[in-house]
N, C-alpha and C positions, 0 to 999 in steps of 0.2 A: 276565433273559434277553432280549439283544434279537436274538440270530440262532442260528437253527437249522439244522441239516440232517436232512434225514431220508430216511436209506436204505430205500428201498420206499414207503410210502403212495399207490399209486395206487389201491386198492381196499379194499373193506371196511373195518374198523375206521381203518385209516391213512387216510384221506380225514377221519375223523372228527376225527384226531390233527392233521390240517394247517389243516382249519376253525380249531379252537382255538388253534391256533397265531394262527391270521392273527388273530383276534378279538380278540387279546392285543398287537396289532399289533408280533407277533415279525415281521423278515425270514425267508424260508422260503426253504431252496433242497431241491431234491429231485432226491436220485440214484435213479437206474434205469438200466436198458439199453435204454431206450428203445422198448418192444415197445407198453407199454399207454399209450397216450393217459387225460390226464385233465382235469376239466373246472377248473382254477383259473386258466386264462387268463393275462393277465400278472400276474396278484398273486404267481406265486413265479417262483424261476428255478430250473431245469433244470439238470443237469450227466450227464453220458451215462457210464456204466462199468460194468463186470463187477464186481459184487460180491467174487465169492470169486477176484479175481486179484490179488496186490499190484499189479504193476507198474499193471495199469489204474487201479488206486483211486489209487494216487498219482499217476497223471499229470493225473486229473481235480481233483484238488484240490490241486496243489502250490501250496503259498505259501499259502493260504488257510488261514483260521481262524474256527471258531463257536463262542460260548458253550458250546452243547448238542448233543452228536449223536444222534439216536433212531433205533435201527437196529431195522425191522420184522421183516428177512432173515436173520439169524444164526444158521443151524441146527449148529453141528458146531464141534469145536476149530479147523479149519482157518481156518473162516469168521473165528472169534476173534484169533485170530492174526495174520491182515489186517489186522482193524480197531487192534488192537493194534501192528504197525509202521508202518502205514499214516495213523494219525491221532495218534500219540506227541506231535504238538508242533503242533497242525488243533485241539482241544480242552483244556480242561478236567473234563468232565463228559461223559459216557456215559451212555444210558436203554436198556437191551437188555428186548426184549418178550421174556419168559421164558413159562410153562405151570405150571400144577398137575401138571403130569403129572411133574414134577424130583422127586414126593413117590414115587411110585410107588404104589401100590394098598396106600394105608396101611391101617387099619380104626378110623381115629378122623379128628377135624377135624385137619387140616392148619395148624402155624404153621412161620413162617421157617427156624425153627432145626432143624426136620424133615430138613433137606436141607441142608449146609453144602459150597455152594462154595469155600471157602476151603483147603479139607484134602482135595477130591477128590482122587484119582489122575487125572491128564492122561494122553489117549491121543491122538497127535496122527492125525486121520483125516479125511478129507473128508464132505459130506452125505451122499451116496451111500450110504456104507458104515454106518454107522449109524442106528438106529432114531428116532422123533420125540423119545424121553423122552432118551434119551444124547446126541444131540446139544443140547439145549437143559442136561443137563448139562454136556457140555462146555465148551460157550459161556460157563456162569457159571464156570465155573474157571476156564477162561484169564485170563476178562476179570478176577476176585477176586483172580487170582495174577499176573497179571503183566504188566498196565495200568497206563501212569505216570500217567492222568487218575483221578479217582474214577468211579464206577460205581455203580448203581439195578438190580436187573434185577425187573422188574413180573412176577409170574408170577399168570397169571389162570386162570377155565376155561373152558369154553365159554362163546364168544363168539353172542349172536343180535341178529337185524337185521333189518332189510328190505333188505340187500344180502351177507346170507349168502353167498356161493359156494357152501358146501358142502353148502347142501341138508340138513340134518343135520335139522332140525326138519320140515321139507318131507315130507322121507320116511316122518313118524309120521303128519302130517295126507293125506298121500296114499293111505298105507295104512289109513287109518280110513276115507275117502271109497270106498275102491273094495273094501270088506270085502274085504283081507286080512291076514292075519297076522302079527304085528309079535311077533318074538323076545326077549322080557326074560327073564335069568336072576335075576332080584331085581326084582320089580314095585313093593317097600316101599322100594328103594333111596332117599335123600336124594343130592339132587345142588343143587349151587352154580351161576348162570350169572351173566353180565356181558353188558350191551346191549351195542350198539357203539359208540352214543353216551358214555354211560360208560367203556369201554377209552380214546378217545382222548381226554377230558376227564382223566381220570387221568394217563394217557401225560405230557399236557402240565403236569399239577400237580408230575409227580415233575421234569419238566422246569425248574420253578420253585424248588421246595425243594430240590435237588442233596441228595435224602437219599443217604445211605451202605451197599449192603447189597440183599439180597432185601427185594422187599416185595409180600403179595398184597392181591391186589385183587378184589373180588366185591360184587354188589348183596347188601344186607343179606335173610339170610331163606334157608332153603332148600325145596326142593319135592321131595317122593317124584316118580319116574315114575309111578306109580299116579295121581296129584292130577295131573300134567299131561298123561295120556291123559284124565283128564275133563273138563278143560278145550278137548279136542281136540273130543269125546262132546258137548259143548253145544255148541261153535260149527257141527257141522257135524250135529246130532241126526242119529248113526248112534254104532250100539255098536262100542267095537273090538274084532276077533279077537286074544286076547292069551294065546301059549304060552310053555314052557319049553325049548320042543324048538328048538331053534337051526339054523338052516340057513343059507346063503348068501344064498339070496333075501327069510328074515325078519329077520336079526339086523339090532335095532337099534343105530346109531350110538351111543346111549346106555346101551349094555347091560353096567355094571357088573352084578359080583355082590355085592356090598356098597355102603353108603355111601359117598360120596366127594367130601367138603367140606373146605374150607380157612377158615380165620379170617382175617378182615380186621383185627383188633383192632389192630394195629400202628399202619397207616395213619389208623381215625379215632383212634387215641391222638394222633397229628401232626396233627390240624385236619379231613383230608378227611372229609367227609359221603357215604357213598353211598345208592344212591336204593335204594329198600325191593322186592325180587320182584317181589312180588304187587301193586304197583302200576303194573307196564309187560308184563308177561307176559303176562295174558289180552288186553290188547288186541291186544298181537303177535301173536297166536295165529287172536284174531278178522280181525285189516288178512291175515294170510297165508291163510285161508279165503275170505277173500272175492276174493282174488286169482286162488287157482284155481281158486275157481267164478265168475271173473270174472264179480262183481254188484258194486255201488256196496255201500261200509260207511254204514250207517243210523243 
């Protein structure tokens, strides 16, 4: 792989995905709509379009051609579809950031074959109209059924960082600090995460391997919410208020009611290594407490 593009990475885990890229001393060019500013200066280049509009995608990249395309933004069949007439003869290889969530609220670990894009029923609809798990269905259909390049689609789970947007971990340590009540329907639940540095280290491996196919991705190891309210409980020594009763203002962001892990066995069957829980979590936990109780980490 010596040239990429990558639709979206201006934030979160995609910034991670374009480091590695460069480190790898891939060419990097990156499409956006040009809204968010990012900090890689002139080490890549820029190409300005509307994702989910054909005509825009290919005016921006007519003629042109990359090894790898890694599209961050592809929620819904429509989106698919784009990228689909829009990069037919731009590419050989496809990487679509896919979700755990394509499994649906299984009640066992999660492997590939749980979910087969290949034999979905296609609904052709825009993001809008469909929900986060069916359009990241979609996506893998289109792209499984009827893409002339090959296709990867990474499907991960939550993503954590220290450039979250979504505050998802945020809102458990905040509500520990300011004793209030945090919503779990399942507090023994096991759940799977993936850093963000990990996500775009991966992103860029599947970029290198052109595997074939769904493939997940997850730090080795899983954690009850129970075991990471305690990890909350030591960094910040306060107890948390922890009910069943669910409201607006408690439920938390991670509030399955059962377990909800997926298997990585696939990917390190193919060579990738991932990095272990429990050996980047607690500090995460620790660097984001000390953050909003803005005090130096010791």
């Amino acid at each position: 792989m010596k040239t990429a593009l990558v639709l979206g990475g201006t934030r979160f885990f995609g910034t991670n995905l374009i480091e590695e890229l460069l480190a790898k001393n891939v060419q990097v060019t990156i499409a956006t709509r040009g809204q968010t500013r990012d900090s890689f200066g002139d080490r890549v280049e820029r190409i300005i379009m509307d994702r989910v509009e054909k005509d825009s995608v290919i005016e921006a990249t007519r003629g042109r051609k990359w090894d790898v395309i890694f599209d961050q933004i592809c929620y819904s069949s429509h989106g698919a579809v784009v990228a689909v007439e829009a990069f037919q003869h731009s590419t050989s290889h496809y990487v679509l950031t896919s979700t755990l969530s394509v499994y649906g609220s299984l009640e066992k670990t999660c492997y590939e074959e749980d979910f087969d894009p290949y034999t979905y029923p296609i609904s052709y609809s825009r993001k809008e109209n469909l929900s986060y798990q069916e359009g990241k269905r979609q996506a893998e259909a289109v792209l499984f059924q009827k893409a002339p390049f090959s296709v990867t689609a990474v499907r991960i789970p939550i993503v954590l960082g220290e450039k979250d947007y979504t505050n998802r971990l945020n809102f458990h340590i905040e509500k520990v600090m300011h004793n209030e009540e945090i919503g779990l329907p399942d507090i023994d639940a096991e759940m799977n995460f993936i850093s963000q540095q990990e996500a775009g280290a991966f992103l860029a491996w599947c970029g290198e391997q052109k595997l074939k196919g769904p493939i997940n991705a997850c730090a080795d190891g899983t954690i009850t919410l129970r075991n990471l309210i305690q990890l909350i409980e030591k960094e910040t020594n306060r107890t948390a208020k922890i009910t069943n009763r669910i409201t607006d203002e408690n439920a938390s962001p991670y509030g399955v009611d059962h377990s909800w892990t997926m298997s990585n066995e696939k990917a390190s069957f193919w060579g990738y290594s991932f990095t272990k829980l429990n050996d980047w979590l607690p500090s995460l936990i620790k660097q984001k407490v000390a953050e909003m109780k803005k005090v130096p980490l010791s």
